[in-house]
N, C-alpha and C positions, 0 to 999 in steps of 0.2 A: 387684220389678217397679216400683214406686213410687218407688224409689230412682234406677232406668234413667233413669224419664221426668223428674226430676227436672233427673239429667243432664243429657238431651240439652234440655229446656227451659230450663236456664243456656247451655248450647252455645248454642242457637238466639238467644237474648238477647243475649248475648256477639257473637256475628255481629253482629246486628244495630249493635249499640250501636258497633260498628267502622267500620262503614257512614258512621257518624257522624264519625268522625274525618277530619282532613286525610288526603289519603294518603302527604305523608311522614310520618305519625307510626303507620301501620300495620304492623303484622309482615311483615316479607318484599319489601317495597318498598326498591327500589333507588334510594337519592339518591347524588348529583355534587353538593355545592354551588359555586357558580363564584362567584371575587373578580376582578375587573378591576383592574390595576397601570398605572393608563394619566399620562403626560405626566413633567416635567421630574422626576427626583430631586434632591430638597434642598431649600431655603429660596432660591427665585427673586430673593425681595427681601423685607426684612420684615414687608412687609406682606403681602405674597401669597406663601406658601409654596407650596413644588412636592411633593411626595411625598417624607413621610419615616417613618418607623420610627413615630413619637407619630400620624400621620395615617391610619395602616392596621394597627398591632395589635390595634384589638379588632374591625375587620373580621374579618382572619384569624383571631382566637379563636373567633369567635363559627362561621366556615367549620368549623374543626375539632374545632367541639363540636356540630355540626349530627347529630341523631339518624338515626339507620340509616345514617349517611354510608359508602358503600363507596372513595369517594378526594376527592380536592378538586382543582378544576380552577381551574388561573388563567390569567387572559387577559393579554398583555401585551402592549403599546403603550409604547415609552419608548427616547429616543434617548440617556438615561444622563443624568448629573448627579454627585454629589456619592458620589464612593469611600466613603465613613465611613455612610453614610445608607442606598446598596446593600448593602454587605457586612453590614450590622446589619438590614436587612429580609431577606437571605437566610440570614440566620442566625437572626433566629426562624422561619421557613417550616419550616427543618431541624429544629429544637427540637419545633415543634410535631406535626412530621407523626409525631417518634418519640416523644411522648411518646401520641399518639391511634393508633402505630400507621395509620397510614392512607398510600396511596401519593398523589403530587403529579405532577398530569399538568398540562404546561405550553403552554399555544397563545399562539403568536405572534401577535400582526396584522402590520400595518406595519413595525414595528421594535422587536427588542432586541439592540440596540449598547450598547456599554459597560457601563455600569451596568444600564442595564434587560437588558444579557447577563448579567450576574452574578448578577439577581435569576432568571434561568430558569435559572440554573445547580443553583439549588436542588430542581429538578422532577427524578424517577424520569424521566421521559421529557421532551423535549421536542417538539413537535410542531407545526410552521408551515405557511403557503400559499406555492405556489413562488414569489411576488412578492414575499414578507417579503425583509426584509433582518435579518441575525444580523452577531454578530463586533466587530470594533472594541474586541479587547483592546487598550487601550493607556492612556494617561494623555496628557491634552491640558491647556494653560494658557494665557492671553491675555491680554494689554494693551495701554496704547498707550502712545506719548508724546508728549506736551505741552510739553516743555520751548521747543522751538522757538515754537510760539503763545501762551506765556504772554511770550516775548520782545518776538516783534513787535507783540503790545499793550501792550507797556510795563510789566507785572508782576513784579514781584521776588518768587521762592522764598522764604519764611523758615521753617526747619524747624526744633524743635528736638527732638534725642532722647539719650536716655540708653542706652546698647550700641551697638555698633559696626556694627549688622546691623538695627538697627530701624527704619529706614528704605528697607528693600531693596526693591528693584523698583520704585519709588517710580513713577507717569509723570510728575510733573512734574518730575523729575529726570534728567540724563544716564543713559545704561543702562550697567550697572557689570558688567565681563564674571565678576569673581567673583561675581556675585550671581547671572548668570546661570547660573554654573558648580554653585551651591547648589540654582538650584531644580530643574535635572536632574536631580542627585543623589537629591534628595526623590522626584524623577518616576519616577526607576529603582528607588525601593526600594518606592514603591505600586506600579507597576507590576510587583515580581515578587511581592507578596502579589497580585495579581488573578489572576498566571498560575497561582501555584500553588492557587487555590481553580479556577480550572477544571481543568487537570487532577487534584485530587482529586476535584472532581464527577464527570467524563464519564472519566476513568481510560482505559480500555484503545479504548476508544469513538474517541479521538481519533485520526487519520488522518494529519494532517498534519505537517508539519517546525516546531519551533518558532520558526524563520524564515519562517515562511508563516503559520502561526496566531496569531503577539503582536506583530505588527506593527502594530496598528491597525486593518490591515484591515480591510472586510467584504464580506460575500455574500451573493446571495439564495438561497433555501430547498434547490433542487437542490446547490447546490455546499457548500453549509453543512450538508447531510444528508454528501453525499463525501469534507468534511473531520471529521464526527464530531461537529459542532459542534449538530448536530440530529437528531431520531429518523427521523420521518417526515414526509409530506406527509400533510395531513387539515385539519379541522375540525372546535368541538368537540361539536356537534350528532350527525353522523354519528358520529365516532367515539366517545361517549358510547353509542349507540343499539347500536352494535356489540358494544361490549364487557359493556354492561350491560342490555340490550335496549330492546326497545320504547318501553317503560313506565317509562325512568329517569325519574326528575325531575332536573332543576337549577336549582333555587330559586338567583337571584342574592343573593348577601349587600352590601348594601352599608350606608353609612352613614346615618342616621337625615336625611332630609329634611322640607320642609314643614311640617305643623302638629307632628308628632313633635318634630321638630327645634325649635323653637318651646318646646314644652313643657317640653323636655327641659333647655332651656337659655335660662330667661324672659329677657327684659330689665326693664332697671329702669326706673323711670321717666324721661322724658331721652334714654333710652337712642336714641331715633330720631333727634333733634337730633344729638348727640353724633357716631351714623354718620354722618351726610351732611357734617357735618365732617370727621370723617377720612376719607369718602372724596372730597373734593375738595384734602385736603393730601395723598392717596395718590397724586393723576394722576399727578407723575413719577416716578414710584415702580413705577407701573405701565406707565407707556409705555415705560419702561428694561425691567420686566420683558416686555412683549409683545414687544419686540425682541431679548431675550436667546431668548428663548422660541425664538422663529420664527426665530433664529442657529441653535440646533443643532440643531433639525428641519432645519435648509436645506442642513449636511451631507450626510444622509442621501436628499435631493431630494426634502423633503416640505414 
């Protein structure tokens, strides 16, 4: 008898002492952690990098070692950038969700075009609002030329290089149609690794003609669900609360701000001087980047 009440007096303890915990760290408690994928992929400008692989892996580790996690949700925003920087952040998304086992539900905002389509490519489901915009497989490149205005101010070109090609695309130089002829070529052979990592993603899913689908194109959420290119319409509130009830959590994961961030990463002494310097030799640096920025969001008509 003595034994019983023993028991149920650990039992009772135990309750309580549960009480006491966070409630994602309770038995039975349903978490979603959510990472936000949001703005330009790749390195903007030196100084101000846009979203790459070194700027969001230990976000996502940290998503996919979150305790009682039943899947991990990530929110995307991103009108693409840099092929090499997407395919390597959708490829640890894939790494991770099979090594934790865990499925990857993906909600669109505004925009995932190109690359930030690549990085949802990596989601079990994809899932947007009918105003999203999706799509825009394709490979794009731009520059200008100069040659003409370095003329009529009176500036001589002097270049010098070593290979035959190391000067290609130059702008301040005439545009050289085998050059141009080169970088298609490059354009066509990234461009059919991106197609084929979507249809190895979305597989049977996909709907349309691959005349219709890797063209560049894009669409918004309706026509991009009826080409395969998307699951559903939702959000991921509701559909969290749906699928995993009431009472899910979804603690945002993100990176270490404020006084943490601080901590985490002192400066030295100087160190305050030193920033306001480089950020007054960063201005052009950054006003190029603001306008790259707000170039390829303006694509998309955002």
């Amino acid at each position: 008898m003595a034994e019983k009440l023993n028991d149920r007096e650990s039992s009772g303890l135990a309750d309580k002492l549960m009480q006491y915990l966070p409630a994602r760290f309770r038995p039975g408690t349903a978490v979603v952690p959510v990472v936000r994928l949001s703005g330009v992929i790749g390195a903007v400008t030196p100084l101000r990098p846009g979203m790459t692989l070194a700027t969001v892996s230990r976000v996502l580790e940290r998503a996919f070692s979150t305790r009682n996690a039943k899947a991990v949700a990530l929110v995307i925003n991103s009108p693409g950038g840099s092929p090499v920087q997407s395919r390597q952040i959708y490829l640890r998304i894939k790494q991770l969700a099979a090594e934790k086992k865990l499925p990857v539900l993906v909600f669109v905002e505004d925009v995932a075009a190109s690359g930030g389509y690549m990085i949802a490519c990596a989601g079990d489901e994809i899932i947007c609002d009918p105003s999203s915009i999706l799509g825009s497989i394709g490979v794009v490149g731009g520059s200008f030329g100069f040659q003409e205005a370095i003329k009529r101010l009176g500036i001589e070109r002097r270049l010098y290089t070593a290979g035959a090609h190391k000067a290609m695309l130059d702008p301040f130089l005439p545009e050289n149609p085998d050059d141009v002829a080169k970088l298609k070529a490059l354009q066509r052979e990234i461009h059919q690794i991106f197609i084929a990592l979507v249809k190895e993603s979305r597989g049977a899913r996909l709907k349309g003609s691959d005349d219709t689908l890797f063209t560049g194109e894009y669409w918004a959420g309706e026509s991009s669900i009826a080409l395969g290119l998307a699951d559903s319409i939702g959000d991921l509130r509701s559909t969290l609360r749906a699928r995993y009830g009431e009472k899910v959590l979804t603690p945002v994961i993100a990176q270490p701000t404020g006084l943490l961030s601080g901590l985490l990463g002192r400066k030295s002494p100087g160190a305050g001087q030193l920033s306001a310097m480089e950020s007054m030799a960063s201005l052009p640096d950054d006003l190029i980047s603001a306008v790259e920025t707000r170039a390829i969001w303006a694509k998309f008509g955002f």
